[in-house]
C-alpha positions in Angstrom: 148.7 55.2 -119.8 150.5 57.2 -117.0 148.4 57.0 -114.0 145.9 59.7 -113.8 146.6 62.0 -110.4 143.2 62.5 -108.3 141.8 64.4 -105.8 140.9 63.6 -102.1 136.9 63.6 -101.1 137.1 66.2 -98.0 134.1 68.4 -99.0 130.8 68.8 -97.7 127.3 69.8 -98.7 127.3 73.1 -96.5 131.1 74.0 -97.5 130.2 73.4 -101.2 127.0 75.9 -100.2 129.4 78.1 -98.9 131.8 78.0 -101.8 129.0 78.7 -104.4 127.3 82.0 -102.2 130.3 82.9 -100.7 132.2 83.3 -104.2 128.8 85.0 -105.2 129.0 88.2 -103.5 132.4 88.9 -102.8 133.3 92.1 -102.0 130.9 93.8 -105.2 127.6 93.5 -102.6 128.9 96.2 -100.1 131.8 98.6 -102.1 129.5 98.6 -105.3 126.0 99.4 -104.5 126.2 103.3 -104.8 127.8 102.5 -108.2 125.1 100.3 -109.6 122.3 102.6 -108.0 123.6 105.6 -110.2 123.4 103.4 -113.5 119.5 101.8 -112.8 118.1 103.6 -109.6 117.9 100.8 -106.4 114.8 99.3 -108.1 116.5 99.0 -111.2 119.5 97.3 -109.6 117.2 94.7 -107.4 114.7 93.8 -110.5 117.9 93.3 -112.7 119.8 91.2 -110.0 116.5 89.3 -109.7 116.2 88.5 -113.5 120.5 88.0 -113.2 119.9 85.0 -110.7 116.9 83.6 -113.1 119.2 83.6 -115.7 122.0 82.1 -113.9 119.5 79.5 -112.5 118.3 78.5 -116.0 121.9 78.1 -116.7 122.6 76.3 -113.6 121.0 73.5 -114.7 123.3 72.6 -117.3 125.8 72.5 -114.6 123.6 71.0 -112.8 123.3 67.4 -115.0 127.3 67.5 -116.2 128.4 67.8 -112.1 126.6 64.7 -111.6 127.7 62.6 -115.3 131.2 64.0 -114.7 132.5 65.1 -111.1 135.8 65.8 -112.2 138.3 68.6 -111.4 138.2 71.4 -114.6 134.4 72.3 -114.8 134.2 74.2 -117.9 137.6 72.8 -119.6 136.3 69.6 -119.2 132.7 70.3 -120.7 133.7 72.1 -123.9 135.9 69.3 -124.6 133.0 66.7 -123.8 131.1 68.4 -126.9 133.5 70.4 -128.9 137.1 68.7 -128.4 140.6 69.7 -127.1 140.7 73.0 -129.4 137.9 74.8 -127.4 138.3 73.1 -123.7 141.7 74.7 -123.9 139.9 78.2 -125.3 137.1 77.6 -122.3 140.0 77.1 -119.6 142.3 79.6 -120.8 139.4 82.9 -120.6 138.3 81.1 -117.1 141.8 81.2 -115.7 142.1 84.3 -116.6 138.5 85.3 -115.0 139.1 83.5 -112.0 142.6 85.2 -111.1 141.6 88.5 -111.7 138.9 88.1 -108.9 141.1 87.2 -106.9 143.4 90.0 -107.9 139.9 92.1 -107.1 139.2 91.0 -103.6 142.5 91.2 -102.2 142.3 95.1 -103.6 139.1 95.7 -102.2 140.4 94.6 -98.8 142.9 97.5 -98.8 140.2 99.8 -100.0 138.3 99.4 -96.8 141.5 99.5 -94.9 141.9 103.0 -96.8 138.6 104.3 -96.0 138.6 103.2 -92.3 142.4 104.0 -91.8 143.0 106.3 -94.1 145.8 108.3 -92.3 148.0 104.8 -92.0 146.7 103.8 -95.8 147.7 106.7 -97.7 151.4 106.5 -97.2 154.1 105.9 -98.9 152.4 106.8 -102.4 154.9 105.9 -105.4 152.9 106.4 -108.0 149.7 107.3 -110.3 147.8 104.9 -112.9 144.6 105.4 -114.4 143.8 108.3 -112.2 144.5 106.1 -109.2 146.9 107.0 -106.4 148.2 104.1 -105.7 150.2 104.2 -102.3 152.5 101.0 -101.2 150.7 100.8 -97.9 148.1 99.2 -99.9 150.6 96.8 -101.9 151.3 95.0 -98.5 147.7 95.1 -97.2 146.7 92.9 -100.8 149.8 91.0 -100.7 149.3 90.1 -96.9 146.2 88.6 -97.5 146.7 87.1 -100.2 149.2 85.3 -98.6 147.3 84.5 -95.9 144.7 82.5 -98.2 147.2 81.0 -100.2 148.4 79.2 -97.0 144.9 78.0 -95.7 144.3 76.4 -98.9 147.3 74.8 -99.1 146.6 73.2 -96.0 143.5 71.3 -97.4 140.2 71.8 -98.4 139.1 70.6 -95.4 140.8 74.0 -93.3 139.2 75.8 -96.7 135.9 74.5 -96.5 134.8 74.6 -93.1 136.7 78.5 -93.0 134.3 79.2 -96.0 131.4 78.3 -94.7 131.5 79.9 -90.9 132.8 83.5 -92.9 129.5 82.9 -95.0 127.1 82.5 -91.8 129.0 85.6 -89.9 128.4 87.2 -93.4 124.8 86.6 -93.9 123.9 87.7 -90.2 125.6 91.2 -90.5 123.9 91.9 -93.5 120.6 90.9 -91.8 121.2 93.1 -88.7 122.7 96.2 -91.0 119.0 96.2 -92.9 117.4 96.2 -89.5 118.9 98.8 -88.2 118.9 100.9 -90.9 115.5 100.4 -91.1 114.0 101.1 -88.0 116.7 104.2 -87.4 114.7 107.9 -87.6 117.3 109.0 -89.5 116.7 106.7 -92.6 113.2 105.9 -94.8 111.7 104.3 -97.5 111.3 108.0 -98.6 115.2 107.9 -99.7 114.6 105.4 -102.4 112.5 107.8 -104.4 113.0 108.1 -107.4 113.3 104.6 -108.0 114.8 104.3 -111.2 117.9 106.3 -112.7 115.7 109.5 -114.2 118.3 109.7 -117.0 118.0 106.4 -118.8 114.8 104.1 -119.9 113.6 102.2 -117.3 114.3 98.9 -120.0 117.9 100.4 -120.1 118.3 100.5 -116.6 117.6 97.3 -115.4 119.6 95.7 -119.0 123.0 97.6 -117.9 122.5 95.7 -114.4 121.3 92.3 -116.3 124.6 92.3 -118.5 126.8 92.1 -115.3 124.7 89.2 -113.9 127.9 87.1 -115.4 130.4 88.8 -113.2 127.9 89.5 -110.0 127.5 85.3 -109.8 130.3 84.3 -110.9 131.0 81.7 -108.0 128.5 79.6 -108.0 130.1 77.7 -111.2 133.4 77.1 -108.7 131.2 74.3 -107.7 132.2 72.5 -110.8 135.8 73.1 -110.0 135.6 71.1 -106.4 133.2 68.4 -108.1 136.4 65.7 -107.5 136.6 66.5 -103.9 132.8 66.0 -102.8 132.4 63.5 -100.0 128.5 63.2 -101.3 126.9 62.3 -104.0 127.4 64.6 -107.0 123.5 64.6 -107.7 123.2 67.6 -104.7 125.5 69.9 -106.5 122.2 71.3 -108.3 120.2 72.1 -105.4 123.3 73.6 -103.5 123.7 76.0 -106.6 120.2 77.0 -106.6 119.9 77.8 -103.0 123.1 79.7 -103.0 122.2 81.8 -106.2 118.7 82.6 -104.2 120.6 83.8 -101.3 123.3 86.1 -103.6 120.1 87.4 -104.9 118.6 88.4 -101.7 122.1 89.5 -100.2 122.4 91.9 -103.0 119.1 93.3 -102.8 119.5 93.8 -98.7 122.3 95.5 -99.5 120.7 97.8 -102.5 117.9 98.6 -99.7 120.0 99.4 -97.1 122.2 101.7 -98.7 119.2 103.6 -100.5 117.4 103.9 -97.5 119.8 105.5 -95.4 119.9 108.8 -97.1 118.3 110.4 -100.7 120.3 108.1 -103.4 120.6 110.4 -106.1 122.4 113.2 -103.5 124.4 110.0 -102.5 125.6 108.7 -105.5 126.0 112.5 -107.1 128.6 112.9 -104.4 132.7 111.8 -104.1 133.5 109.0 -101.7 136.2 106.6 -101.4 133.4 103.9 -100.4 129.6 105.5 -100.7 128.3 102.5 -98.7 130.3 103.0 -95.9 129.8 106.8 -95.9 125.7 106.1 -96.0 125.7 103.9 -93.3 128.0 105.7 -91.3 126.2 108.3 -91.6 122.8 106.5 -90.3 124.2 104.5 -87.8 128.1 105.3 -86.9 130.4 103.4 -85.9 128.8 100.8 -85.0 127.5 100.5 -88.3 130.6 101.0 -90.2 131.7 98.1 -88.2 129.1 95.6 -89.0 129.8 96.5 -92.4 133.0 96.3 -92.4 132.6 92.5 -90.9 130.6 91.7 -93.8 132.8 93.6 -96.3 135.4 91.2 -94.5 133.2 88.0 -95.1 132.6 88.9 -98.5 136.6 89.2 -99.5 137.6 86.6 -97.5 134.9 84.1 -99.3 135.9 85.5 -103.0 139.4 85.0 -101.7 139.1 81.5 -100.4 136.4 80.3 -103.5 138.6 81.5 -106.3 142.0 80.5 -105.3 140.3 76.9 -105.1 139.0 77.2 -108.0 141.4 78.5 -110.1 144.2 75.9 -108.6 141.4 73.2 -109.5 141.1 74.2 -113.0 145.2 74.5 -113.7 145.5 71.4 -112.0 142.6 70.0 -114.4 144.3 71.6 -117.4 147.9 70.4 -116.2 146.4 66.7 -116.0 145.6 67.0 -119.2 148.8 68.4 -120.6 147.4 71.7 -121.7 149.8 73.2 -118.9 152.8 72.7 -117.2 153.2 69.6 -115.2 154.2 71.2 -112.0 150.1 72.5 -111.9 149.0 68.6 -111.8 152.0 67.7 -108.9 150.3 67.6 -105.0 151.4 68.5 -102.0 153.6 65.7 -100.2 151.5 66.6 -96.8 148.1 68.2 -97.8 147.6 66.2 -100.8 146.5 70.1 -102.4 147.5 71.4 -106.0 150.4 73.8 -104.7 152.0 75.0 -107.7 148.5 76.5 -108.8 147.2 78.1 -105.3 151.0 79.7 -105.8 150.7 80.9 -109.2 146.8 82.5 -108.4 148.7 84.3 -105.4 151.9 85.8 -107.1 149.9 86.9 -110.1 147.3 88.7 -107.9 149.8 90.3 -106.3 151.2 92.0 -109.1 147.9 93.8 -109.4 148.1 96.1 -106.4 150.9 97.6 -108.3 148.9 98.6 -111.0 146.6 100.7 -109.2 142.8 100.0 -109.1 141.3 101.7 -112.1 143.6 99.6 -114.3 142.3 96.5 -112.6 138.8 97.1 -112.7 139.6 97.1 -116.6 140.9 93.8 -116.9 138.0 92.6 -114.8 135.4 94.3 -117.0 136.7 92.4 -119.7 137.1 88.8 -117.4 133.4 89.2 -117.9 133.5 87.8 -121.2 135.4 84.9 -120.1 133.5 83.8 -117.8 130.1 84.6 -120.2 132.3 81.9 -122.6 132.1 79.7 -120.1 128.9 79.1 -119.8 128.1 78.7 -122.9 130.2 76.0 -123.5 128.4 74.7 -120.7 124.8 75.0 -122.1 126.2 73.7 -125.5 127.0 70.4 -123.9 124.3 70.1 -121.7 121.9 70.9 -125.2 124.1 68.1 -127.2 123.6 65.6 -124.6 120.1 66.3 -123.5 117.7 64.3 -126.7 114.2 65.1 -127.1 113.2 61.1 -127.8 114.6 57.8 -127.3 115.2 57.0 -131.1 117.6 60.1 -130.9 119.8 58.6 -128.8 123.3 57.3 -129.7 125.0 56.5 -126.1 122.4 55.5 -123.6 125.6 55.7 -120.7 125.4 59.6 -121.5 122.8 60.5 -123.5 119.2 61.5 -121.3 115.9 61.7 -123.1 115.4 65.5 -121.3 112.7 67.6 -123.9 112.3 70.3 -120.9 116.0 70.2 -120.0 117.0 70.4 -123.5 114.9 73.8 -123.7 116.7 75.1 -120.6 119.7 74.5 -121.7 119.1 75.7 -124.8 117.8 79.4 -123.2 121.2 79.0 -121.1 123.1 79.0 -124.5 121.0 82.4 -125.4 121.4 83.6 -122.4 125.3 83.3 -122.7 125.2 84.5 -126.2 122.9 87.5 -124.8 125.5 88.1 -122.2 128.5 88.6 -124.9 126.8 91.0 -127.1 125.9 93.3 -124.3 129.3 93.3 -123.2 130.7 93.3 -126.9 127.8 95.1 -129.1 128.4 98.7 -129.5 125.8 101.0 -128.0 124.8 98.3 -125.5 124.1 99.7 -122.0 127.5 97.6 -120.9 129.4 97.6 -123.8 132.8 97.3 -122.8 135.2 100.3 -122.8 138.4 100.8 -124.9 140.6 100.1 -122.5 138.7 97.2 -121.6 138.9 95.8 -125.5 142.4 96.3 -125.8 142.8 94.1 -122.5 140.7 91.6 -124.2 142.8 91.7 -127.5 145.9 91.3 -125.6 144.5 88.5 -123.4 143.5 86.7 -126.4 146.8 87.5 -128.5 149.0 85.7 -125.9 146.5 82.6 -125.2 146.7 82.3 -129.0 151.2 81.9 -129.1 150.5 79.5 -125.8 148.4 77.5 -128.0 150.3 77.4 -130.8 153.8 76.3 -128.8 151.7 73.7 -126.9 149.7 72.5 -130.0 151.7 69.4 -131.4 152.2 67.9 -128.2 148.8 68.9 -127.0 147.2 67.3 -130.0 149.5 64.3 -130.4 147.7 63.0 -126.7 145.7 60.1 -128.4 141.6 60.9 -127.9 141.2 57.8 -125.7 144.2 58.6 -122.6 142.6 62.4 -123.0 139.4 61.1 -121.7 140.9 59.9 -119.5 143.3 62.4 -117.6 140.2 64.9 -118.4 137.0 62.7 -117.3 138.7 59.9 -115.3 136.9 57.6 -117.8 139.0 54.6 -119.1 136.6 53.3 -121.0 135.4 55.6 -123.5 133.8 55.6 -126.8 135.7 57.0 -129.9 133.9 56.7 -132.8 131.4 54.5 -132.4 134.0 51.9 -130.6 134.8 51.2 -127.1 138.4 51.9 -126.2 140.1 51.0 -123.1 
């Protein structure tokens, strides 16, 4: 077999931290919260973020057990086919690819947004077009493409510049969203009062907090890029759990800060009734000025920057897992003669996110909307193989090497598989509280039309790879069991 192409071990347990909160939140903590407030009230928003990280939590300990059985590049790609085969890790990795670029695509747009709402006399020029109700002004095509850039270079240069980047824009991050509740709190222009009412007076309280629930997929995705890096720890893959779980705790509580802060500065429901570019940056300007448009803009900054950095990572590690495997083109699973970094991927993530710009906003936050599903798949195939390998007694099972006698575990994953399921009918089920919108489906449809011709072109010499060398380029693993018999 040809020689299976690896990774070098560069990252450590705080960047891995960092990569998992930092991917979190994103830029959806600070442009966002006016937008979730006026779906669930703030309460609404913070209980359902709450039960979100539970969920993600009860989840994470599928990821948890398969990062430490199998710390390989591919996460997701590489667990579906663990329990289901090479049909549906190419289905898992082909919705995840998709889900990871478009954030990327996402954060490098948001970046310009704030540039448009703090500049907006040297942003809104040059405007070529509208899309979806969207001016969308070329000023803001070089912004996204400048950073995204930018990113693309750093990670070519190694995780190592990557990690250590991610996890000081975390810290800076995590103190300016301490200091912004602070002052907003103790200012005499702001109150508790302002949170009143607490939930959205339209909707059910039960249908509040459910509409915020069903985007719990989309508001953490980042924590399961920590599968993506698994090859490139420096420690022992047995952390990865606790790292997950602390960094899910800390989205949760960033997000709720956040919530609070933006409530409290002035009445909500006047707030979100109202038209703003950004309505987070227009209620804390309005609290605390300047200097509180500039703290959040610093942690606006942090939050891109960290999606930026997490996702480009990630989505370069999953190609490259998916390349090695023959699912895509060879040049994914080549490295960089210096760096030693999967180039052709951190490439591809940064030219297709910069065709988004160009599309104008609106249009994008549709193809996101229905990323959410993809990323829901993938953690379902997650749970599934967790649950298969998990036994509830010792006479059940078959491979001792994989198999863990786990009745609790087996549970958990088994809630993570509902969960996932729970996840994709809200988004999928008409007359759910998130039920995706038509543009959103036809997105969907179209992403799933043209990953059903790649399939089929790549099929016969996808499926000619014999099962024993696909372990192997997948897992790492040359000895394997097929069958019942030990192949080398």
């Amino acid at each position: 077999m040809k020689e299976r192409t690896t990774l070098n071990k560069t990252l450590k347990p705080h960047w891995v931290w960092a990569i998992a909160l930092g991917s979190s939140i994103g830029w959806g903590a600070f442009v966002q919260p006016t937008n979730w407030m006026s779906q669930a009230g703030p309460l609404g928003v913070i209980i359902g973020f709450i039960i979100g990280a539970i969920l993600m939590m009860l989840i994470a300990v599928s990821y948890g057990f398969l990062i430490k059985e199998y710390p390989v590049s591919g996460g997701e790609f590489a667990y579906a086919f663990i329990s289901l085969g090479r049909t549906h890790a190419f289905i898992s990795g082909w919705f995840l690819t998709l889900g990871y670029i478009c954030i990327v695509a996402l954060n490098a747009s948001a970046f310009a947004l704030m540039f448009k709402y703090v500049f907006p006399s040297f942003v809104q020029n040059f405007k070529m077009y509208e899309m979806g109700g969207w001016d969308v002004y070329f000023t803001e095509v070089i912004i996204s493409t400048a950073v995204l850039i930018i990113f693309a270079y750093f990670n070519m240069r190694g995780t190592g510049l990557s990690g250590s980047m991610q996890f000081v824009f975390c810290l800076v991050m995590l103190l300016s969203v301490f200091v912004l509740t602070g002052l907003v709190g103790i200012s005499p222009m702001s109150g508790i009062e302002n949170v009143q009412p607490v939930f959205n007076p339209e909707v059910t309280t039960l249908a509040a907090i459910i509409s915020i629930v069903a985007i719990a997929p989309w508001a953490y995705v980042g924590f399961d890029n920590v599968p993506q890096a698994a090859e490139e720890f420096n420690f022992s893959s047995k952390k990865a759990f606790g790292l997950i779980i602390f960094a899910l705790i800390a989205a949760a509580g960033l997000y709720s800060l956040m919530i609070l802060a933006t409530a409290m500065a002035q009445p909500w429901l006047g707030l979100v009734s109202e038209e703003h570019i950004w309505g987070t940056g227009a209620a804390i300007q309005h609290v605390l000025g300047t200097t509180g448009l500039v703290i959040l803009v610093t942690a606006l900054s942090m939050g891109i920057f960290t999606g930026l950095n997490g996702f480009i990572i990630s989505s370069s590690r999953l190609m490259f897992a998916m390349s090695r495997a023959k699912v895509l083109p060879e040049i994914f699973s080549k490295l960089h003669p210096k760096y030693n970094t999967p180039y052709a991927g951190i490439i591809f993530t940064a030219i297709i996110a910069m065709l988004a710009p160009w599309f104008g906003r609106e249009v994008l936050l549709w193809v996101v909307d229905m990323s959410s599903i993809g990323v829901s798949i993938a953690y379902l195939y997650t749970c599934y193989t967790a649950f298969s390998l998990f036994k509830w007694s010792e006479d059940k099972v078959k491979d001792p090497s994989k198999h863990v006698v786990a009745p609790f575990k087996k549970i958990l994953a088994l809630i993570g598989v509902v969960s996932s399921l729970t996840f994709i009918g809200l988004l999928l089920i008409p007359g759910s509280p998130a039920f995706l919108g038509i543009e959103s489906r036809v997105a969907l449809f179209i992403w799933i039309a043209i990953g059903i011709v790649f399939y089929l072109l790549k099929r016969k010499e996808y499926n000619a790879i014999p099962e024993e060398e696909l372990r192997y380029l997948i897992l790492g693993e040359e000895k394997a069991k097929v069958n019942g018999t030990d192949v080398v």
